[in-house]
C-alpha positions as CSV (number, residue, x, y, z in Angstrom):
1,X,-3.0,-21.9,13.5
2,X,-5.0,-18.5,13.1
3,X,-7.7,-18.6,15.5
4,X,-11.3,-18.7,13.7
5,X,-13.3,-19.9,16.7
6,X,-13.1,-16.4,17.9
7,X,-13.1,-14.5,14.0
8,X,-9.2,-13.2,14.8
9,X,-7.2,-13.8,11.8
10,X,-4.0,-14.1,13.9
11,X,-2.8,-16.9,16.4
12,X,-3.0,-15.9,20.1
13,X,1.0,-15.5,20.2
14,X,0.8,-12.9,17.8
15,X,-2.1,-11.1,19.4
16,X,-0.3,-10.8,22.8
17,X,2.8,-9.8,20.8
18,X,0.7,-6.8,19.5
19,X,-1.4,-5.9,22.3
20,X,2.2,-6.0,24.2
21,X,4.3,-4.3,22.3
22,X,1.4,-1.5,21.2
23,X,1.2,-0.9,24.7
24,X,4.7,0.2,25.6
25,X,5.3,2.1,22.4
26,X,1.8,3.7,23.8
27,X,3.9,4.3,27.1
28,X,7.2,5.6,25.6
29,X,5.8,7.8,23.3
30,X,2.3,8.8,24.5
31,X,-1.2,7.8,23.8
32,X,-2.0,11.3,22.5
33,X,0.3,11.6,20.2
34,X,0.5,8.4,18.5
35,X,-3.6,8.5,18.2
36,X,-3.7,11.6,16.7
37,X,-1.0,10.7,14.0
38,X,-3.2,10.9,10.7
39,X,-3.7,8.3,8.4
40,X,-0.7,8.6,5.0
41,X,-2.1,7.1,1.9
42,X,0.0,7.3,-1.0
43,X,-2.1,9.9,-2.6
44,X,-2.0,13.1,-4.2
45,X,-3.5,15.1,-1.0
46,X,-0.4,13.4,0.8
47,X,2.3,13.2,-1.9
48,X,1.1,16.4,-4.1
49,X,4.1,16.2,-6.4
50,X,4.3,14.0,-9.3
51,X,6.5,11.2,-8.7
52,X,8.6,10.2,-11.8
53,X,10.8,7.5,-11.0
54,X,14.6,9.5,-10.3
55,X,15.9,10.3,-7.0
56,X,14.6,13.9,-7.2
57,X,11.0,12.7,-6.5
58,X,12.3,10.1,-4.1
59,X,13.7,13.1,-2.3
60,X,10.7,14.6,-1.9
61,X,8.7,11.3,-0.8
62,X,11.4,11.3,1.8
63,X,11.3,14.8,2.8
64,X,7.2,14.3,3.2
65,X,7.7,11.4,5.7
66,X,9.9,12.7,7.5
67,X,7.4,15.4,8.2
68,X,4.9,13.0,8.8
69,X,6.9,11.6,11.9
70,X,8.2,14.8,13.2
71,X,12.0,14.5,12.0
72,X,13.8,17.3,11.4
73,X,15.4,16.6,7.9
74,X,18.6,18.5,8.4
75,X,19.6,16.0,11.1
76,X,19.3,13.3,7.6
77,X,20.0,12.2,4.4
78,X,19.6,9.9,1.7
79,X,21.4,8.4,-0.8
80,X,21.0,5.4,-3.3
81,X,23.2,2.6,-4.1
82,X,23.0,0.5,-7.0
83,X,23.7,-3.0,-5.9
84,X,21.5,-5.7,-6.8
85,X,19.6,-7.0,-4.0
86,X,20.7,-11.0,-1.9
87,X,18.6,-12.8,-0.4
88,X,20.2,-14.9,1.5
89,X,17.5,-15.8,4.5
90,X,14.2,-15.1,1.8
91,X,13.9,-11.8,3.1
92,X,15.1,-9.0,0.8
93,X,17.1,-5.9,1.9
94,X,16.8,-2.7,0.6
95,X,17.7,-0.1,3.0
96,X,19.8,1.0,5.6
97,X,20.9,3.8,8.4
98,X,23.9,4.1,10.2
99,X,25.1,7.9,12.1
100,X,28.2,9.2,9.7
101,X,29.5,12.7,11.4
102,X,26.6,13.1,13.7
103,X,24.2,12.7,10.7
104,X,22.1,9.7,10.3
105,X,22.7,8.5,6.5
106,X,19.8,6.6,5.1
107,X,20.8,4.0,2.1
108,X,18.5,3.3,-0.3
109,X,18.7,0.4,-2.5
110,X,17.9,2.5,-6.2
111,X,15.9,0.0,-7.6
112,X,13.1,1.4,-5.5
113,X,13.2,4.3,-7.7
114,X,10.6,2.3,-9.9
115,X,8.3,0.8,-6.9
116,X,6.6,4.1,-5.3
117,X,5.1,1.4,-3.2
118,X,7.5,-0.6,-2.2
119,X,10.4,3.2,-2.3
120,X,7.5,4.7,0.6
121,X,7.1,1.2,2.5
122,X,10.8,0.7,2.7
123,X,11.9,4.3,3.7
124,X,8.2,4.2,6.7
125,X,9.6,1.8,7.9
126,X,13.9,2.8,8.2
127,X,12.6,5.8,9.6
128,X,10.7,3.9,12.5
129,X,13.5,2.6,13.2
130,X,15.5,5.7,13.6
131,X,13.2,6.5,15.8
132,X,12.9,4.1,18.1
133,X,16.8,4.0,18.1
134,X,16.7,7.0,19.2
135,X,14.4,6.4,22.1
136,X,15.7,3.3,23.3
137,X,18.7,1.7,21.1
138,X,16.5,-0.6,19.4
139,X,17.9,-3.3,22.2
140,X,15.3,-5.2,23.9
141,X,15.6,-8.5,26.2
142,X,12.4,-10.1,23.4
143,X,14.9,-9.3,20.3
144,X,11.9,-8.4,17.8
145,X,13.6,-5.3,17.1
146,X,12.6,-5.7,13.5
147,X,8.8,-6.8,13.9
148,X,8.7,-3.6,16.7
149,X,9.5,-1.4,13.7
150,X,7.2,-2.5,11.5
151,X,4.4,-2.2,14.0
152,X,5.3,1.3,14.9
153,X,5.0,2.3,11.2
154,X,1.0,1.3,11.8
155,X,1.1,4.0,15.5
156,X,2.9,6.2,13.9
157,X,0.1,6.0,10.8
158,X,2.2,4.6,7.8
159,X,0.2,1.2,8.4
160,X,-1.2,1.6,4.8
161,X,2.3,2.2,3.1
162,X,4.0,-0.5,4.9
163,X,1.6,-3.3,4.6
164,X,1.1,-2.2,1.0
165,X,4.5,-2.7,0.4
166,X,5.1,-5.9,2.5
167,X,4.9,-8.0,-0.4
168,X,6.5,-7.5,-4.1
169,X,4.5,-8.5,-7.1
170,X,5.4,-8.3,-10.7
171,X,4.3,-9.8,-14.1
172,X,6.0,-9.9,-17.4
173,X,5.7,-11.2,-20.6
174,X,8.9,-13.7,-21.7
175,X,8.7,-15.4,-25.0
176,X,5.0,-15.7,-25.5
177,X,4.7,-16.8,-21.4
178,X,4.0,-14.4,-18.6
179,X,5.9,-14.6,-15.8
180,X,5.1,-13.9,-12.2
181,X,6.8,-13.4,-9.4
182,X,6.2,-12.5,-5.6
183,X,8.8,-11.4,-2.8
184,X,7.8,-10.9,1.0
185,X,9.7,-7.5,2.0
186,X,8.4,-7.7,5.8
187,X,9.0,-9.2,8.9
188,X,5.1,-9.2,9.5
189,X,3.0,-11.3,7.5
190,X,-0.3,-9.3,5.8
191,X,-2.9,-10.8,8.6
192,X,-0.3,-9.4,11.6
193,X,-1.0,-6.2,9.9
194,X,-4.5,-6.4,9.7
195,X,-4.8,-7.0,13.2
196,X,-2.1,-4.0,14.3
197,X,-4.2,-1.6,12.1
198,X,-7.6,-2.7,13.3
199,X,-5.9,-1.9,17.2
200,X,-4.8,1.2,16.1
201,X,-8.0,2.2,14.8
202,X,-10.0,0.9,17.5
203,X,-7.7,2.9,19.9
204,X,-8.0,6.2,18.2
205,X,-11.7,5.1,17.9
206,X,-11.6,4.9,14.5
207,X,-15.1,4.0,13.4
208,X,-15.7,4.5,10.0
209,X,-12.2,4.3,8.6
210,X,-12.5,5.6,5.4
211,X,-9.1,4.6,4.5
212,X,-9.5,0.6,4.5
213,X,-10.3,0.8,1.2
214,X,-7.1,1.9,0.6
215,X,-5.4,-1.4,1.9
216,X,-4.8,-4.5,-0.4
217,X,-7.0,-6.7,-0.2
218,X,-6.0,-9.6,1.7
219,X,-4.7,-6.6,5.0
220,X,-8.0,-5.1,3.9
221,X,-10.1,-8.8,4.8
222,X,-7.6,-9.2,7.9
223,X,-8.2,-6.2,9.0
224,X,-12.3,-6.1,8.9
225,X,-12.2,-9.2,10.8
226,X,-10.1,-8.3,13.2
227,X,-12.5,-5.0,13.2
228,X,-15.1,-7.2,14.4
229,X,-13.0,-9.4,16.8
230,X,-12.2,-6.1,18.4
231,X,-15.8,-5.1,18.7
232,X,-16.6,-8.5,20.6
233,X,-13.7,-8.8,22.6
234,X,-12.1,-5.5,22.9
235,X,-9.0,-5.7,25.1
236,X,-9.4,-4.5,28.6
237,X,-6.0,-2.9,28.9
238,X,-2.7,-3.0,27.2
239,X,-1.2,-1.5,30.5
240,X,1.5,-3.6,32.0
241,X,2.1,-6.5,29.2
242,X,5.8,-5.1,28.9
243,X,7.4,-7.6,28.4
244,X,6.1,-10.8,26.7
245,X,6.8,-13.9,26.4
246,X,4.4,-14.1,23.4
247,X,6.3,-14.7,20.1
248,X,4.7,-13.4,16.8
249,X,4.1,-15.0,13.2
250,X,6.9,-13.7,10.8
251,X,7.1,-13.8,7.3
252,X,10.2,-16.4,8.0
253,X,8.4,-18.0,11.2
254,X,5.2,-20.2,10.6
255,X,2.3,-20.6,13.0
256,X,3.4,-24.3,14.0
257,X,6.6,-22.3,14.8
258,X,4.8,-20.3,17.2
259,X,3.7,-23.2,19.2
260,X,6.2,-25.2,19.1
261,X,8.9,-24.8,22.6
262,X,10.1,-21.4,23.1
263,X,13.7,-23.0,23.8
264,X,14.0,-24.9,20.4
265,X,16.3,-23.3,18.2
266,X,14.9,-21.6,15.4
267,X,16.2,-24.1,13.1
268,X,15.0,-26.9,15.1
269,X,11.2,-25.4,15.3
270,X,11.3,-24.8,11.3
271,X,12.2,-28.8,11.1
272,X,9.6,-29.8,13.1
273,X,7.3,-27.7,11.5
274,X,8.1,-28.8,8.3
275,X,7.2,-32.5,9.6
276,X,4.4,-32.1,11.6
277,X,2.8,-29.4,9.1
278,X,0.2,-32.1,7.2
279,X,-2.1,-29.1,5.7
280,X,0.0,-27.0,2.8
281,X,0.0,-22.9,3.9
282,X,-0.6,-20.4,1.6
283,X,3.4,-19.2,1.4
284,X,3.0,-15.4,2.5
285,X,-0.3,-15.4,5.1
286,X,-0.1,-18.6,6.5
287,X,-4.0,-19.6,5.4
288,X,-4.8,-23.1,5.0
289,X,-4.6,-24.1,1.4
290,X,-7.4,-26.1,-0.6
291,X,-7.4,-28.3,-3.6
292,X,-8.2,-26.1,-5.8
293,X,-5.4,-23.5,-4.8
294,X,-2.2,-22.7,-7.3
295,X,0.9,-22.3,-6.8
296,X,1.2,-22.1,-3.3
297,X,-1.3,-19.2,-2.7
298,X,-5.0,-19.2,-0.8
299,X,-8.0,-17.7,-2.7
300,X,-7.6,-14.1,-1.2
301,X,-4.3,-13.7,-1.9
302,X,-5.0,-14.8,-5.4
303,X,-8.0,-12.2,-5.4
304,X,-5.5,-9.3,-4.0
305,X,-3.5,-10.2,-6.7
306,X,-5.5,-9.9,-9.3
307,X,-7.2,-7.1,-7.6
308,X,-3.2,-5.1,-7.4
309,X,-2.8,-5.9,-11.0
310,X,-6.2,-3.8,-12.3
311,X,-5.1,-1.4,-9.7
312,X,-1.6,-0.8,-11.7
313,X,-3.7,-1.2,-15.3
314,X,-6.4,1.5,-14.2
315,X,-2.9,3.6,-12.6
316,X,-1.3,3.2,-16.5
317,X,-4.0,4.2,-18.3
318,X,-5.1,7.2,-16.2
319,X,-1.4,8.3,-16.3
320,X,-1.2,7.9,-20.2
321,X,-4.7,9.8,-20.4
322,X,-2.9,12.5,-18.7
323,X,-0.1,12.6,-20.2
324,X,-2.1,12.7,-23.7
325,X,-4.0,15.6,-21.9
326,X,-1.3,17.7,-21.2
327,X,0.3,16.6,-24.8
328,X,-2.9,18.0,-26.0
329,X,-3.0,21.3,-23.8
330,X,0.5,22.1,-24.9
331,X,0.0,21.8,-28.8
332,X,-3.4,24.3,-28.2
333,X,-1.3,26.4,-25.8
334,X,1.9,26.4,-28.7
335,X,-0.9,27.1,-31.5
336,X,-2.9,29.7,-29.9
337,X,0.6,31.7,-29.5
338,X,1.2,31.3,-33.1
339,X,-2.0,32.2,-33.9
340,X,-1.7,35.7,-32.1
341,X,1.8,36.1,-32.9
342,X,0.6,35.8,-36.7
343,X,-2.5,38.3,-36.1
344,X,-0.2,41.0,-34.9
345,X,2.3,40.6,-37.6
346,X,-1.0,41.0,-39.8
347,X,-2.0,43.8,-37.9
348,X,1.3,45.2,-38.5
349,X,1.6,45.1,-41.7
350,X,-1.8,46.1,-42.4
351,X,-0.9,49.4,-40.3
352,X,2.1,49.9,-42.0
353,X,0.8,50.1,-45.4
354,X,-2.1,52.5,-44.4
């Protein structure tokens, strides 16, 4: 269960896990340059150009993170497929790499092409990988390769793209009835990433961390408390915890999992689990649920959900408003020309017949 004698949102397991593995990416790729990453918010002042949906834009996202990381984009590329996403363990998979002529070829499911969220997360997080392939052949004796990705996207500061995008939401009106409907995209669950973004912040000694606010809100309420866990028990050294024993929470692995024998089977832990388990979890952050709660979802998650969806209102109207604005600039710009192009044929005229 997550730990809240002690305020840390995550269970011990999966605090080791991160302390751990935090530690030796520190080590392999040096605690100066992973601190001094800057934070990448999916904003203009990071992503200037206006993304509009077609590959041409996701080009350019692509191009911008690959800067972000330091890799050079001619070693590269990307292309998109159009093959509709299975799901055949609950985890959905939209990209891919593999080396094709001494080029690494990025795949790119295309129906990220409408989810700048999810297109970013998705492409942070392929790109970790690369790298870390490329450093050590993604082969470790703890076979997390996956989680180890995902947690380098926080050091290598794409935290706030990837935990964004660790979860798919979407609403839609059918017949008269909305429909809703939520995917987890991530091997780490949204508290996991509150706690791995809290570290990395408290490591780069991060105080004010203007760019919480940028984080949904249930990694935004994991985060803060891990904040202050940090602050009371700030870890004396991350030196030497390569390698761990210490299993983390996934998306596809509960809590109860976590503490259950390390030598079950994964099947086998998920059964007993299952049985034991006695207090319903909130499907996607592993809270405790209470009577009160719907469909399978704690309060916060409810809240960040509501919260993501006047997010994406306020995002539709502002870009209608501008698009009305620069509807409205265009017909003053097209008129003013007419105008002038009118006066001089006036003036012409007038000049002629003098």
């Amino acid at each position: 269960m997550n730990d809240d004698s002690n305020g840390c949102p995550v269970d011990d397991s999966t605090r080791q896990w991160i302390n751990a593995r935090t530690g030796w990416l520190m080590r392999e790729f040096g605690r100066d340059w992973l601190c001094s990453r800057s934070i990448v918010l999916l904003t203009r002042s990071d992503f200037p150009e206006p993304f509009t949906n077609d590959e041409a834009s996701a080009r350019v996202v692509f191009e911008r993170l690959c800067e972000f990381v330091d890799f050079p984009t001619d070693k590269i590329q990307l292309q998109f497929w159009n093959i509709a996403p299975r799901a055949s363990d609950g985890a959905v998979h939209f990209v891919s790499h593999e080396v094709v002529d001494d080029r690494i070829r990025i795949d790119l499911n295309a129906a990220l092409l409408h989810e700048p969220v999810g297109l970013t997360a998705a492409l942070a997080s392929e790109l970790a990988r690369i790298r870390l392939d490329a450093r050590h052949g993604m082969s470790n004796e703890d076979d997390d390769d996956e989680m180890l990705a995902e947690l380098f996207t926080v050091m290598l500061g794409l935290g706030v793209l990837t935990s964004n995008g660790a979860i798919f939401e979407s609403t839609r009106d059918d017949g008269g009835w909305t429909r809703w409907e939520m995917r987890q995209r991530s091997q780490m669950t949204l508290p996991t990433y509150g706690y791995a973004l809290a570290l990395f912040a408290h490591l780069r000694g991060d105080i004010q961390c203007a760019w919480q606010r940028h984080l949904r809100l249930d990694v935004r309420t994991a985060f803060r408390r891990s904040v202050k866990f940090l602050n009371d028990f700030p870890p004396s050294s991350l030196d030497g915890l390569w390698p761990t024993t210490a299993r983390p929470t996934t998306s596809l692995r509960t809590e109860d999992d976590v503490a259950a024998d390390q030598t079950d089977s994964a099947d086998q832990r998920r059964s007993q689990a299952s049985q034991e388990q006695s207090v319903p979890l909130c499907r996607y952050c592993g809270e405790a649920l209470f009577a009160d709660d719907q469909r399978d979802i704690c309060i916060e998650c409810r809240k960040s959900i509501e919260e993501n969806e006047l997010e994406m209102e306020s995002d539709e109207a502002n870009a209608y408003a501008t698009t009305r604005r620069a509807e409205a600039f265009a017909k003053i710009g097209c008129l003013t020309v007419a105008i002038v192009f009118i006066a001089i044929l006036v003036w012409a005229v007038i000049r002629d017949s003098s």
